[in-house]
C-alpha positions as CSV (number, residue, x, y, z in Angstrom):
1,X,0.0,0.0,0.0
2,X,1.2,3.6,-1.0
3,X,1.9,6.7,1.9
4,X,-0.8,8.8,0.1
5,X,-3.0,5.9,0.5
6,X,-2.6,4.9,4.3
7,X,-2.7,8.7,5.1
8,X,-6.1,8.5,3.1
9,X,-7.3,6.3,5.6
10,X,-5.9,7.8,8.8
11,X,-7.6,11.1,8.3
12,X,-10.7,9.4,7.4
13,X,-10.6,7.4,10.2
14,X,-9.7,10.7,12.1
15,X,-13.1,12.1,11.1
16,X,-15.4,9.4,11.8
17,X,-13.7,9.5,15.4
18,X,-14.3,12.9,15.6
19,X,-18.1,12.6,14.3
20,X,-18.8,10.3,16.6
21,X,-17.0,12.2,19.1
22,X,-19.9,14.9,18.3
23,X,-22.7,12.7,18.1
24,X,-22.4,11.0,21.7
25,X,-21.8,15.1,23.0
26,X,-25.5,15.6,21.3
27,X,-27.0,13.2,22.7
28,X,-25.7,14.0,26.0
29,X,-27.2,17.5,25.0
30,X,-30.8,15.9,24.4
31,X,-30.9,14.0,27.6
32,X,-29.9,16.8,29.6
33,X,-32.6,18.7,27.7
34,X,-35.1,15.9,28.3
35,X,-34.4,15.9,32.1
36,X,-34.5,19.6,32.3
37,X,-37.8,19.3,30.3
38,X,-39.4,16.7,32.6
39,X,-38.3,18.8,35.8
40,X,-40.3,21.6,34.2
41,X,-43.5,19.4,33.4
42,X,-43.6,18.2,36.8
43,X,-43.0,21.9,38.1
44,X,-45.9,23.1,35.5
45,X,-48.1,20.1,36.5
46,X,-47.4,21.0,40.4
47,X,-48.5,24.6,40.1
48,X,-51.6,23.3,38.4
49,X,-52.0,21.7,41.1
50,X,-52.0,24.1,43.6
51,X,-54.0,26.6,41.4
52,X,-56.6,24.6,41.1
53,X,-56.8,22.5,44.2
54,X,-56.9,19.4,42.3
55,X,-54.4,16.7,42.1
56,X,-53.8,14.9,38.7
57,X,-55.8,11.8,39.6
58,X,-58.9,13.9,40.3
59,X,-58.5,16.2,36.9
60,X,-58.4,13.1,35.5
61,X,-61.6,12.0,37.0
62,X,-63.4,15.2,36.7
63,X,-62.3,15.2,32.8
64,X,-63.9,11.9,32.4
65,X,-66.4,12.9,34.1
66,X,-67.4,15.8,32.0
67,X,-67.2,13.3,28.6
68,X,-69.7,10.9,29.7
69,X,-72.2,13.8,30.4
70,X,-72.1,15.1,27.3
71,X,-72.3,11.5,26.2
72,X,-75.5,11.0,28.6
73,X,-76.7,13.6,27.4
74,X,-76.6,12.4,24.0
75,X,-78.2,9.2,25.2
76,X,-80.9,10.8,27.3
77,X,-82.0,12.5,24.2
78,X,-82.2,9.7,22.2
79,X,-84.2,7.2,25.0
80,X,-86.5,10.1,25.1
81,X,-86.8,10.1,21.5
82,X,-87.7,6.7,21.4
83,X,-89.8,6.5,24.5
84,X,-92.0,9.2,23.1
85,X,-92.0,6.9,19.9
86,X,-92.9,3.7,21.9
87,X,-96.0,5.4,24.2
88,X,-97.5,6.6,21.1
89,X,-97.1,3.2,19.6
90,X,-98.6,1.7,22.5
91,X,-101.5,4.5,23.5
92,X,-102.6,3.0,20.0
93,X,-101.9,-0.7,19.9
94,X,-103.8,-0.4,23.6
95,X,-106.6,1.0,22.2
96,X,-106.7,-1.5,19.6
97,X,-106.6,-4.0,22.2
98,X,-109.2,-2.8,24.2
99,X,-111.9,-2.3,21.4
100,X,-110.9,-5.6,19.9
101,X,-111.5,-7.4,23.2
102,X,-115.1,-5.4,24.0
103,X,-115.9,-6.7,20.7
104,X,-115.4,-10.4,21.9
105,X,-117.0,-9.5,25.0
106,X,-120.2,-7.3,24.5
107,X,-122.9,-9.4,25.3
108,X,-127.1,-8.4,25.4
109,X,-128.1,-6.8,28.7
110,X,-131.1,-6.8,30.6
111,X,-131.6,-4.7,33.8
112,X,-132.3,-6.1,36.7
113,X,-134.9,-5.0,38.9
114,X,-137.0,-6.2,41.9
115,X,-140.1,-7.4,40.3
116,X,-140.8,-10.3,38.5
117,X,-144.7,-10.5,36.4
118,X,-146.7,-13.6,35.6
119,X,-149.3,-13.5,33.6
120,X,-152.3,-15.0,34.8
121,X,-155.0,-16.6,32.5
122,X,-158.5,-14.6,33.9
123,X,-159.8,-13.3,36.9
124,X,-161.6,-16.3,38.2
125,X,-157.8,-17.6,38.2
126,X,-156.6,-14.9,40.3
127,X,-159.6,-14.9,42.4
128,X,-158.4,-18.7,43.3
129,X,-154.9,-17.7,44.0
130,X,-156.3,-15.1,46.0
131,X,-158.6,-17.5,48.6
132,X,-161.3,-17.3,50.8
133,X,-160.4,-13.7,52.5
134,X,-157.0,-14.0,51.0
135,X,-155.9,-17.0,53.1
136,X,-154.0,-18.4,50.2
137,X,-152.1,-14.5,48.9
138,X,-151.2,-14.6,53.0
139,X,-150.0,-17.9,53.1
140,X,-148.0,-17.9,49.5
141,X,-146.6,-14.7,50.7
142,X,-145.4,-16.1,54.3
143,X,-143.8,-19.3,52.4
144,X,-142.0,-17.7,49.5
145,X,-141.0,-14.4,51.7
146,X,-142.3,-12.0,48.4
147,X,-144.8,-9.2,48.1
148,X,-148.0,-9.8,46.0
149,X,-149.3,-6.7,44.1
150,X,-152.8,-8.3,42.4
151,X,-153.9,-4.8,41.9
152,X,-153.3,-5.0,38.0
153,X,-155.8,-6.9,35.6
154,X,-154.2,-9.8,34.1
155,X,-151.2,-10.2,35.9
156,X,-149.8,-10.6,39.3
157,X,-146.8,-8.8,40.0
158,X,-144.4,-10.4,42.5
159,X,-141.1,-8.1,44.7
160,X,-138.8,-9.1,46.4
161,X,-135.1,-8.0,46.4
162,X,-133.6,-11.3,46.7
163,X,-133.7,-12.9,43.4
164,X,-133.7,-16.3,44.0
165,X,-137.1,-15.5,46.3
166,X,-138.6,-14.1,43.4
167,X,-137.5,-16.9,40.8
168,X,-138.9,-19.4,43.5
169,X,-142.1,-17.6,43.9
170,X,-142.7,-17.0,40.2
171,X,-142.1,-21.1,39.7
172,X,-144.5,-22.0,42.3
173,X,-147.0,-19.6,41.3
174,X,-146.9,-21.0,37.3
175,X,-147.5,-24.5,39.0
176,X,-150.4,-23.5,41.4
177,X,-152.1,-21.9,38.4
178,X,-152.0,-25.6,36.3
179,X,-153.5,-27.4,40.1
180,X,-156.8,-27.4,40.7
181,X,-155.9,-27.9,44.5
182,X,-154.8,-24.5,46.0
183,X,-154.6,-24.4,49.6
184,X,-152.1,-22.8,52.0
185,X,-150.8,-26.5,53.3
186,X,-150.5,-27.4,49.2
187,X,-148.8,-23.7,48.5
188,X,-146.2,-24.7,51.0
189,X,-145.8,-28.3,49.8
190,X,-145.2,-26.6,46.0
191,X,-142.4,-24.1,47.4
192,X,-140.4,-26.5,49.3
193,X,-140.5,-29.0,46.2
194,X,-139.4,-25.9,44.0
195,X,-137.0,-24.3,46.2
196,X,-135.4,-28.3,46.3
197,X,-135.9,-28.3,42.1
198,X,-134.0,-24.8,42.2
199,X,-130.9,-26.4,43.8
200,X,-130.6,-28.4,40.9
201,X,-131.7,-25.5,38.3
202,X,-128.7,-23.9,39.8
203,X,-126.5,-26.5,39.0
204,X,-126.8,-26.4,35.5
205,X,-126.4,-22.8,35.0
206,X,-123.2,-23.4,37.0
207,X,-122.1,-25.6,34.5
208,X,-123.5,-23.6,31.7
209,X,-121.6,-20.3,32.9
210,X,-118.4,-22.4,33.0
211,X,-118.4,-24.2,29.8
212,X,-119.1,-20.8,27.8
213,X,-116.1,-19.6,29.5
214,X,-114.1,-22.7,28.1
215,X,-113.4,-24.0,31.7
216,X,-114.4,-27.9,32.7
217,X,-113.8,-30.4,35.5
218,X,-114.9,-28.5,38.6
219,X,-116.3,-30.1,41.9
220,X,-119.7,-29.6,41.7
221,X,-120.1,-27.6,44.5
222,X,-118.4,-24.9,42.9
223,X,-121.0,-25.3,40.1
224,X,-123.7,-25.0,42.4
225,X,-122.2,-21.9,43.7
226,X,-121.9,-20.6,40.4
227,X,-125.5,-21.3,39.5
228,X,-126.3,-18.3,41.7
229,X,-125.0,-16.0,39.7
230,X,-128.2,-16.4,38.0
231,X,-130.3,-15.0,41.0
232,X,-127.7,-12.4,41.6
233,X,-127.2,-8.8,40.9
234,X,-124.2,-6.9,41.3
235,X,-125.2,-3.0,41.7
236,X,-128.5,-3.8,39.4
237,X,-126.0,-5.8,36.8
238,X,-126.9,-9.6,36.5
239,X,-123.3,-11.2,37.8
240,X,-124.0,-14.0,35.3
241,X,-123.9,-11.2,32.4
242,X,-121.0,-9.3,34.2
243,X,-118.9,-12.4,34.1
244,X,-119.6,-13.8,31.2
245,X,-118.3,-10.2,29.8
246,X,-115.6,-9.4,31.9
247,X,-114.1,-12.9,31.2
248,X,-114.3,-12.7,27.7
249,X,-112.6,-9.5,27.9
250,X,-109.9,-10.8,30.0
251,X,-109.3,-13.8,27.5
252,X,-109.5,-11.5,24.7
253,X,-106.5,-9.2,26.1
254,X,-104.6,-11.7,27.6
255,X,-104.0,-13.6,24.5
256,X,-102.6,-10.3,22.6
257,X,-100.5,-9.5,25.4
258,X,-98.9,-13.2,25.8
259,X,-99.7,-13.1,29.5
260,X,-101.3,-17.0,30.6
261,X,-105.0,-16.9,29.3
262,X,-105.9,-20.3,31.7
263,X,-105.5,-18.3,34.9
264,X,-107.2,-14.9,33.4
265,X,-110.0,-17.1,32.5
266,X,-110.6,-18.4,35.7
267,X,-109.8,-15.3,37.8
268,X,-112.5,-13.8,35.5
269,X,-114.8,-16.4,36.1
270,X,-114.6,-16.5,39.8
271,X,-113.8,-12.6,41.0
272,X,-117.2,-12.5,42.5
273,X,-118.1,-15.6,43.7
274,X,-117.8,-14.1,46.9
275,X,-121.0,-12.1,46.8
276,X,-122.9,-15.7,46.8
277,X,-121.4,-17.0,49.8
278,X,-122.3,-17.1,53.3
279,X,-119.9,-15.3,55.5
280,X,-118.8,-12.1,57.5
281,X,-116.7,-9.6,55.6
282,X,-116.0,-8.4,52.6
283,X,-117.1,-10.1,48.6
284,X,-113.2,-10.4,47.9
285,X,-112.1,-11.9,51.7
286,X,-115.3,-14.5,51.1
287,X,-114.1,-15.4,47.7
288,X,-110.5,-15.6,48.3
289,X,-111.4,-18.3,51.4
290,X,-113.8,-19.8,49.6
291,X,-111.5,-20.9,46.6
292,X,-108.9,-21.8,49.1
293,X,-110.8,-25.1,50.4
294,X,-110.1,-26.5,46.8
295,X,-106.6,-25.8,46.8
296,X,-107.3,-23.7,43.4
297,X,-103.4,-22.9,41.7
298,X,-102.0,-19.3,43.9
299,X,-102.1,-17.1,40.8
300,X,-106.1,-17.8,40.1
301,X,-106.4,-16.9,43.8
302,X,-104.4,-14.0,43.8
303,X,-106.5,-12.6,40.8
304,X,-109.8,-12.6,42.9
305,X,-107.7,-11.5,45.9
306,X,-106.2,-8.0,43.9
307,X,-109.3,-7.1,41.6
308,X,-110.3,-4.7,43.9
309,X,-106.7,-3.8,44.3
310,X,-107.8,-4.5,47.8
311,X,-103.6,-6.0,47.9
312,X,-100.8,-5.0,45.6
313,X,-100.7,-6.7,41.8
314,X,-98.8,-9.8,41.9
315,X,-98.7,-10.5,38.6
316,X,-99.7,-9.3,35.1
317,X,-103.0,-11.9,35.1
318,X,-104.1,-9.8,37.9
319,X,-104.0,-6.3,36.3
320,X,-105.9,-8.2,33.6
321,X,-109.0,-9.2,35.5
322,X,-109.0,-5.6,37.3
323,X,-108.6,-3.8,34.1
324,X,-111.4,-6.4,32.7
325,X,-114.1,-5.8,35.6
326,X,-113.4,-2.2,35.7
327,X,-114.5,-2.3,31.9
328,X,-117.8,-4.2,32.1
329,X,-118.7,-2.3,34.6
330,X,-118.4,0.9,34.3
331,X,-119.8,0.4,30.7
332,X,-122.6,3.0,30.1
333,X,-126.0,1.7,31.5
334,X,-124.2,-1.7,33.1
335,X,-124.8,-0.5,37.0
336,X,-127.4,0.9,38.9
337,X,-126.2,1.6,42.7
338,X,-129.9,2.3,44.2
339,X,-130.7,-1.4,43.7
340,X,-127.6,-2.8,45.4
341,X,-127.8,-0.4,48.1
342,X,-131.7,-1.1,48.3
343,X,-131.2,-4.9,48.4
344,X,-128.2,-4.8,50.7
345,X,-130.3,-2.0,53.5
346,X,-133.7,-4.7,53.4
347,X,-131.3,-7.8,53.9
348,X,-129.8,-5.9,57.2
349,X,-133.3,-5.3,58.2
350,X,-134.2,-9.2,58.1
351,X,-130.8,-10.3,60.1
352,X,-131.7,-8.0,62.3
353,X,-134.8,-9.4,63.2
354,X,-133.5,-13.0,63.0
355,X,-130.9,-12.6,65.6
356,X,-133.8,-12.3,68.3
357,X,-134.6,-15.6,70.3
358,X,-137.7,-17.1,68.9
359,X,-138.1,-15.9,65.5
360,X,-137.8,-18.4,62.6
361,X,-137.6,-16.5,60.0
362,X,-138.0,-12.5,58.5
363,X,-139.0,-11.1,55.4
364,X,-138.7,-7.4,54.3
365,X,-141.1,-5.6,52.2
366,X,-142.0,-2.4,50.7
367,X,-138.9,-1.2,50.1
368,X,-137.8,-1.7,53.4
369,X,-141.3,-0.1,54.9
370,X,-143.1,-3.5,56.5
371,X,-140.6,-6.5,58.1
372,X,-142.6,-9.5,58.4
373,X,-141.6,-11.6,61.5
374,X,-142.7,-15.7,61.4
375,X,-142.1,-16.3,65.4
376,X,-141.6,-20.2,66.7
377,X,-144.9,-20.3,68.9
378,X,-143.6,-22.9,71.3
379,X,-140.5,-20.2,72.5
380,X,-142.7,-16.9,72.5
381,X,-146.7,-16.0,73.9
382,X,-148.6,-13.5,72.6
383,X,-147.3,-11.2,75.0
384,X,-143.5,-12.0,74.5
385,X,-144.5,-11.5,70.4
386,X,-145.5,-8.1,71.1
387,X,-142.5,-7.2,73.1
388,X,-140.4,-8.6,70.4
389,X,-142.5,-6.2,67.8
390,X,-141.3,-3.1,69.1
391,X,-138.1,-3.8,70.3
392,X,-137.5,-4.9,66.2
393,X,-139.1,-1.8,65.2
394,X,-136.7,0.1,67.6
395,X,-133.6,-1.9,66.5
396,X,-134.1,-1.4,62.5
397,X,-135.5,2.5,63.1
398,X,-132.2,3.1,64.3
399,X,-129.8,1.1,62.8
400,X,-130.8,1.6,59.6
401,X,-131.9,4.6,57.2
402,X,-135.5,3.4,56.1
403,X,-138.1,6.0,54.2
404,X,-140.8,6.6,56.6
405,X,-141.7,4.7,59.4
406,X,-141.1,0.7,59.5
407,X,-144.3,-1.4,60.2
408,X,-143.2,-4.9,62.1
409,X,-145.9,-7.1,61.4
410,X,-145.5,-10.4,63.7
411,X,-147.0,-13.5,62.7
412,X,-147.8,-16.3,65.7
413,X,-149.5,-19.0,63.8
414,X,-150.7,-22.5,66.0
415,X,-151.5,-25.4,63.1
416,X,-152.7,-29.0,64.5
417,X,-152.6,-31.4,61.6
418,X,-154.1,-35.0,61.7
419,X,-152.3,-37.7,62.2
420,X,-149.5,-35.2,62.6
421,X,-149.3,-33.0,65.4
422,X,-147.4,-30.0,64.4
423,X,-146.7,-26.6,66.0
């Protein structure tokens, strides 16, 4: 190798040392820079700090913060938009609902009333109903616990507020006018065998009202009970008619709504059974117990337990059977509330009178005006019978809110009958 050649080399070698050389000082430079620029960030970011009483961690809380407001905000807005979307939807499709299922429930209805007609073929018939003084008007009267109104030609008009007194009257009546044998002990014999005839009359229209509802296989004591419903009104609305409405309804909106249509039909069908039981308390506490003795599924109880919304809503069945009574009646024309409150003041008046020692039984009549007393003449004389007049008169005068003055009439009745001795 030449001497111009080597020293080639040895200064370029000299100048790569001598860039490198530079280099490292640079970078030396830069990280100084960088630590004297970090020292000033954390100075900066310190008297942020102090300025604004907020350490780093909580500005970056509070930033975050901010974002998802706005971002709420945003989302409010749009949940609102399509809430407002979906109630008008709804206000609609509930509308539909509810026409569609009065539809599939409207039914013919007849107002009920206290007074039940039958026509009578002539006068010379009536004249025989009537008896020798009346005998036989007094003692079809006494048996069936109904007023007699013969006043009008061609008819006899029978009232009574209980219905199934009037529909047991009216049968015994159509079958005295076909006898040729009418006497008070044969009037009596006829009412007993039709008020034992109407147990099974109420039977069948147990199991009639059932099967139009689409629901089979009850104990038949339930049917029996249902077969009331018949004789019953429910503020001047027949409670047949009222449930075989209301529990179409129910059907009719549970199956749009998916909600189980097997316990809507038979909350439906049995919300009221109460106000044909026996019992102290309230139509919905009756009903509720009632069912319970045939260990009926929870949710059909429940049903006839909220109605009333006498409890909260347990499920979405029961807001169905509510929202389904509530419909049929308060339909336009359904209800009358004079009748119910009329029937329910004249049966207080007869339990009154029944709770006093000696009397059998106690009918009230003319609109609550006249209570007829039938007193056990082997516990009470004639003297304890008048007694027991006025201290009824008191009792009802004052318990009660009766037009006018209440007439007690007391009836002490001694009968011998051959072979039989009977008092």
């Amino acid at each position: 190798m030449s001497d111009s050649h080597q020293q080639d080399l040895l200064a370029l070698e000299k100048k790569l040392l001598e860039r490198q050389e530079k280099l490292e000082a640079k970078q030396e430079q830069l990280d100084s820079d960088k630590e004297a620029l970090d020292e000033k960030r954390q100075k900066y970011i310190s008297k942020l700090e102090d300025v604004s009483g907020l350490t780093r961690e909580e500005a970056k809380k509070m930033l975050i913060e901010e974002t998802e407001k706005d971002a709420s905000s945003m989302i409010a807005k749009i949940i609102k938009e399509k809430e407002e979307e979906a109630k008008a939807t709804a206000d609609q499709k509930a509308r539909e609902i509810l026409v569609d299922s009065m539809r599939h429930g409207a039914l013919d209805y007849i107002a009920e009333y206290t007074v039940t007609v039958v026509r009578v073929p002539d006068e010379e018939m009536k004249g025989r109903i009537i008896g020798k003084e009346g005998r036989n008007i007094r003692a079809f009267e006494q048996a069936t616990g109904v007023d007699v109104d013969l006043d009008e030609e061609g008819i006899i008009r029978l009232s009574s507020f209980d219905s199934v007194r009037r529909e047991v009257a009216r049968q015994s009546l159509e079958k005295l006018l076909k006898d040729t044998r009418i006497q008070p002990f044969r009037i009596e014999e006829i009412v007993e065998q039709t008020r034992k005839e109407l147990e099974k009359i109420m039977l069948d229209e147990g199991q009639k009202l059932a099967a139009e509802v689409g629901v089979y296989n009850l104990p038949s004591e339930i049917y029996q009970t249902l077969g009331r419903f018949k004789f019953r009104t429910s503020f001047g609305q027949n409670l047949v008619v009222h449930t075989l409405e209301e529990t179409k309804i129910g059907i009719q909106i549970a199956s749009e709504i998916g909600a189980d249509v097997n316990v809507v039909r038979l909350g439906c069908l049995f919300h009221d059974i109460g106000k044909v039981v026996e019992g102290e308390g309230s139509h919905v506490k009756l009903g509720v117990e009632y069912l319970n003795r045939f260990n009926l599924p929870e949710t059909v109880v429940n049903c006839v337990a909220e109605h009333h919304e006498d409890k909260p809503f347990s499920s979405v069945e029961s807001v169905i059977v509510h929202i389904a009574d509530a419909i049929s009646g308060a339909r336009p024309g359904a209800r009358f509330e004079d009748i119910e409150n009329y029937a329910k003041r004249l049966k207080e008046m007869e339990e009154i009178a029944k709770r006093y020692e000696g009397v059998e039984d106690a009918y009230a009549f003319e609109a609550g005006r006249e209570l007829r007393v039938i007193i056990n003449p082997g516990k009470l004389d004639d003297s304890q019978t008048i007694i027991l007049s006025k201290k009824i008169q008191e009792e009802v005068s004052r318990a009660l809110a009766v037009p006018g003055e209440v007439k007690v009439t007391a009836i002490r009745e001694f009968r011998s009958v051959y072979p039989e001795h009977t008092i």
